[in-house]
ROFIGU-895172 format. One record per residue (C-alpha): z negated, x negated, y negated; residue number from 1; residue in one letter. Coordinates in steps of 0.25 Angstrom, whole numbers. Example, Ala and Ser with C-alpha at 12.3 -4.5 7.8 and 13.67 -1.06 7.14 Angstrom:
REM ROFIGU-895172
<node><w>-31</w><u>-49</u><v>18</v><n>1</n><res>A</res></node>
<node><w>-29</w><u>-55</u><v>4</v><n>2</n><res>S</res></node>
***
This chain:
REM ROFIGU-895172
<node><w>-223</w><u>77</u><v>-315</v><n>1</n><res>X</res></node>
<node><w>-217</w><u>90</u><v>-316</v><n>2</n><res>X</res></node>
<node><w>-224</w><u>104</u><v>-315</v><n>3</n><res>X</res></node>
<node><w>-221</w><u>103</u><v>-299</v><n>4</n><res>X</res></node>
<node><w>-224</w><u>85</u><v>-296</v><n>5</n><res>X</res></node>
<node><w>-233</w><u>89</u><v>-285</v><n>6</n><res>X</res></node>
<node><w>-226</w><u>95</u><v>-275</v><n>7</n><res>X</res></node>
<node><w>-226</w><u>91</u><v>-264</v><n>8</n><res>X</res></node>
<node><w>-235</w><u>82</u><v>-263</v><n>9</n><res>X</res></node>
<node><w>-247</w><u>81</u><v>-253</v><n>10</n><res>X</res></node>
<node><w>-240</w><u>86</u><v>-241</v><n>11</n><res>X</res></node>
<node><w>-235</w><u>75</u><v>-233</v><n>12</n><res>X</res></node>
<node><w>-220</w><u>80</u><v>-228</v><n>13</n><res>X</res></node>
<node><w>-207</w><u>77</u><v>-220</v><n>14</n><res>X</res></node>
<node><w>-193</w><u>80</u><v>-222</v><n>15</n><res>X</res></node>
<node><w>-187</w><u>84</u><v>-210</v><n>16</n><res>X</res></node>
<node><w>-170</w><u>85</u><v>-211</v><n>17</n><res>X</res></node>
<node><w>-164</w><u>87</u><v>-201</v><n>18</n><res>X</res></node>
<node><w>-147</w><u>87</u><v>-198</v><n>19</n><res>X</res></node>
<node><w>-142</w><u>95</u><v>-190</v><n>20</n><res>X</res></node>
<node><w>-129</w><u>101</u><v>-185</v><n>21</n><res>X</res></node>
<node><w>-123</w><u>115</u><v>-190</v><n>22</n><res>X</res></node>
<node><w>-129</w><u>127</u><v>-188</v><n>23</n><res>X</res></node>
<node><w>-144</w><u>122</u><v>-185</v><n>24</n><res>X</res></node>
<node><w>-150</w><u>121</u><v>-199</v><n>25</n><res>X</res></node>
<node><w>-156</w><u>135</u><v>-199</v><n>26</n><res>X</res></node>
<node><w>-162</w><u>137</u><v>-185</v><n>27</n><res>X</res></node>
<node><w>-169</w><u>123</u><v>-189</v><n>28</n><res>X</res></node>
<node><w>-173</w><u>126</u><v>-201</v><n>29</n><res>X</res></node>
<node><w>-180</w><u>139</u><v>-197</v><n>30</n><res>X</res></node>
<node><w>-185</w><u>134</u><v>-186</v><n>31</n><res>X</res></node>
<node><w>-194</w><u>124</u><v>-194</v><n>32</n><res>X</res></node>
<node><w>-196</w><u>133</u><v>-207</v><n>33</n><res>X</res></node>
<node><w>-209</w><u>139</u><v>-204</v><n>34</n><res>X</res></node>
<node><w>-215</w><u>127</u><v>-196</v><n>35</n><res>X</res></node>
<node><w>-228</w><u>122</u><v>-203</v><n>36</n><res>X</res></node>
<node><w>-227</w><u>111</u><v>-212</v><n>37</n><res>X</res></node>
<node><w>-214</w><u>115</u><v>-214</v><n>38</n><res>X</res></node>
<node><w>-212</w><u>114</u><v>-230</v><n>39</n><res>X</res></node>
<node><w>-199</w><u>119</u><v>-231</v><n>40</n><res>X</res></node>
<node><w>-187</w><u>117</u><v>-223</v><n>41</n><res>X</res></node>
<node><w>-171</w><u>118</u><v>-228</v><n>42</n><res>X</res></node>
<node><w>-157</w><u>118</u><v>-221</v><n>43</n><res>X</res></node>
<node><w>-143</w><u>115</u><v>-226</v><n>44</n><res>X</res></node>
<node><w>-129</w><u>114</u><v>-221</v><n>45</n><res>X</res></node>
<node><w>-122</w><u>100</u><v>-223</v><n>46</n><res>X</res></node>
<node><w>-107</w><u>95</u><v>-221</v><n>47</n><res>X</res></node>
<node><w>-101</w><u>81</u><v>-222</v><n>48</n><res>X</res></node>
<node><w>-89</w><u>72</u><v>-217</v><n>49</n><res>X</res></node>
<node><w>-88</w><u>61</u><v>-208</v><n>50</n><res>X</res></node>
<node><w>-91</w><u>48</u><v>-214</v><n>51</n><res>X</res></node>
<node><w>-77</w><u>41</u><v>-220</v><n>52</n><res>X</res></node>
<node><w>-71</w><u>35</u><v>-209</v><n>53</n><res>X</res></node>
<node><w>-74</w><u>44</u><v>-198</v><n>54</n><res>X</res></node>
<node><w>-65</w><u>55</u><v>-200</v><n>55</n><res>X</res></node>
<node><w>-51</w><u>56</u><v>-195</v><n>56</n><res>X</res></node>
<node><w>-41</w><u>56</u><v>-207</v><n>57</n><res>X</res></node>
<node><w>-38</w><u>67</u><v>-213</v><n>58</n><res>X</res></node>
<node><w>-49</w><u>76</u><v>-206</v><n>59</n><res>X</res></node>
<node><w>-62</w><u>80</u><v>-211</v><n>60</n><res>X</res></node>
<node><w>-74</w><u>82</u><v>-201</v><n>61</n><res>X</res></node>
<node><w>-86</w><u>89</u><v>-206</v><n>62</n><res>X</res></node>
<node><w>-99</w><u>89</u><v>-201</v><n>63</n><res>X</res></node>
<node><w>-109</w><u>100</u><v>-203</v><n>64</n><res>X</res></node>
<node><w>-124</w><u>99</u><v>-202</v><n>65</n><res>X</res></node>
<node><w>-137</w><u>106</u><v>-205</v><n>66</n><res>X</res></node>
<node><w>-149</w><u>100</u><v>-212</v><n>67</n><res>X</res></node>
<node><w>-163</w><u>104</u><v>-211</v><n>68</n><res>X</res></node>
<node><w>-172</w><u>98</u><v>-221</v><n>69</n><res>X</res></node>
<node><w>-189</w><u>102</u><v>-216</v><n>70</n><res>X</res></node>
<node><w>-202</w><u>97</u><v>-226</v><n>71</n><res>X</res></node>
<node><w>-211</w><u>96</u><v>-217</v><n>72</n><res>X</res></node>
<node><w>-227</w><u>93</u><v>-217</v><n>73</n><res>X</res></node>
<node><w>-228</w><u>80</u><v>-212</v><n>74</n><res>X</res></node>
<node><w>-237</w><u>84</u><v>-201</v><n>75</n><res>X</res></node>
<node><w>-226</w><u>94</u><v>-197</v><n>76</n><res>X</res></node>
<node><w>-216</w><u>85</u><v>-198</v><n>77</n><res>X</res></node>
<node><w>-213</w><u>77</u><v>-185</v><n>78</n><res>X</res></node>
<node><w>-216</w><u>90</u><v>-176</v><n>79</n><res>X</res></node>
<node><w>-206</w><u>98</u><v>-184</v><n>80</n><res>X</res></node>
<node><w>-196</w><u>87</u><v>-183</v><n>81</n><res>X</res></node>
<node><w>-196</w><u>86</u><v>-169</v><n>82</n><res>X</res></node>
<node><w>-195</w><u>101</u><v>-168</v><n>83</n><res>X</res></node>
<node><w>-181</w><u>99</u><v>-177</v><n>84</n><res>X</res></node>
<node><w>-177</w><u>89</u><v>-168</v><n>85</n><res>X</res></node>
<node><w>-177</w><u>97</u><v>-156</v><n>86</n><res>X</res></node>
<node><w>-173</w><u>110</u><v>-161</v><n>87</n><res>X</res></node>
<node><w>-161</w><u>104</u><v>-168</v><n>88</n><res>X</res></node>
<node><w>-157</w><u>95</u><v>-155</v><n>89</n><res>X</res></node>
<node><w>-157</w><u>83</u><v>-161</v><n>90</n><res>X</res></node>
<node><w>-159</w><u>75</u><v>-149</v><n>91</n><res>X</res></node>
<node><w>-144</w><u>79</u><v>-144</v><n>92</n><res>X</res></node>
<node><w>-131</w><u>71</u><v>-152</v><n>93</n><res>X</res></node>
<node><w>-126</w><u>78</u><v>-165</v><n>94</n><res>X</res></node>
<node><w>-136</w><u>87</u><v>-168</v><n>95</n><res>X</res></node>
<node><w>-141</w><u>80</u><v>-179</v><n>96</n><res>X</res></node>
<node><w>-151</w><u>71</u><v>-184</v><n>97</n><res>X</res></node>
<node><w>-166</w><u>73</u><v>-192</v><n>98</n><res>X</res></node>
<node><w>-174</w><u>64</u><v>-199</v><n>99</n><res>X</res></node>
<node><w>-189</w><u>66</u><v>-206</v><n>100</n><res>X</res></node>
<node><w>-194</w><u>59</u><v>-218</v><n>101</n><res>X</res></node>
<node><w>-207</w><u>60</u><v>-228</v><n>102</n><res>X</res></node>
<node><w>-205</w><u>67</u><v>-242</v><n>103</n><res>X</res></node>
<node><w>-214</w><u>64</u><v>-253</v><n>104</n><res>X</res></node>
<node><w>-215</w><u>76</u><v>-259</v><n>105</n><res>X</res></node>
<node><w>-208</w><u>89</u><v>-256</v><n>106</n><res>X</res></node>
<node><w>-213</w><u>103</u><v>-256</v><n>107</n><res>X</res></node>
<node><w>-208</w><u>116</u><v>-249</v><n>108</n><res>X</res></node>
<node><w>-195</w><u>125</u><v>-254</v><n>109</n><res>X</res></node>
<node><w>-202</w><u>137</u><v>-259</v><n>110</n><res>X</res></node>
<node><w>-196</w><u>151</u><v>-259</v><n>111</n><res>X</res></node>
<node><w>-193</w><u>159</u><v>-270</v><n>112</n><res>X</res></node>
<node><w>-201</w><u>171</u><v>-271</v><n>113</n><res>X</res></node>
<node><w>-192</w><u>183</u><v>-268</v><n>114</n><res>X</res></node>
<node><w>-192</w><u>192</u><v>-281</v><n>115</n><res>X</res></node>
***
């Protein structure tokens, strides 16, 4: 086991991610970041095709999303979830889609110290 093996263990946590469309990863994200439990929280931008097939010939169709990734205290997890669900609108067609899982071991994004 390196210097740093035990990490993240002894907390029980949930991965939040959330999909959602363009534009929405930030507001999410800081809506959430200073929540407690909260262990860290992440956004990206993401772009893909249709699947092969679906596409009229000759014409690319892209699609846009934002992800929101949250590791959460388990305790915290399902009232924060259902707090994502709402604010992101999830419950109306094409907004998106989340999901929540257990992590074995995981342990907060840590700033670097401003020098």
């Amino acid at each position: 086991m390196t210097a740093l093996g035990h990490i993240g263990y002894g907390v029980e946590k949930k991965l939040i991610t959330l999909i959602t469309v363009s534009g929405r990863g930030v507001e999410l994200m800081a809506l959430v970041e200073n929540r407690d439990g909260v262990l860290s929280v992440t956004h990206h931008h993401a772009r893909g095709t249709a699947r092969p097939g679906h596409q009229r010939p000759g014409k690319i169709q892209w699609s846009e999303r934002d992800v929101v990734m949250v590791l959460v205290e388990a305790p915290q997890a399902d009232e924060l979830f259902a707090q994502l669900f709402t604010a992101a609108e999830l419950g109306e067609p094409h907004q998106g889609l989340i999901f929540m899982e257990s992590v074995l071991r995981g342990h907060p994004m840590m700033p670097f110290a401003a020098e």
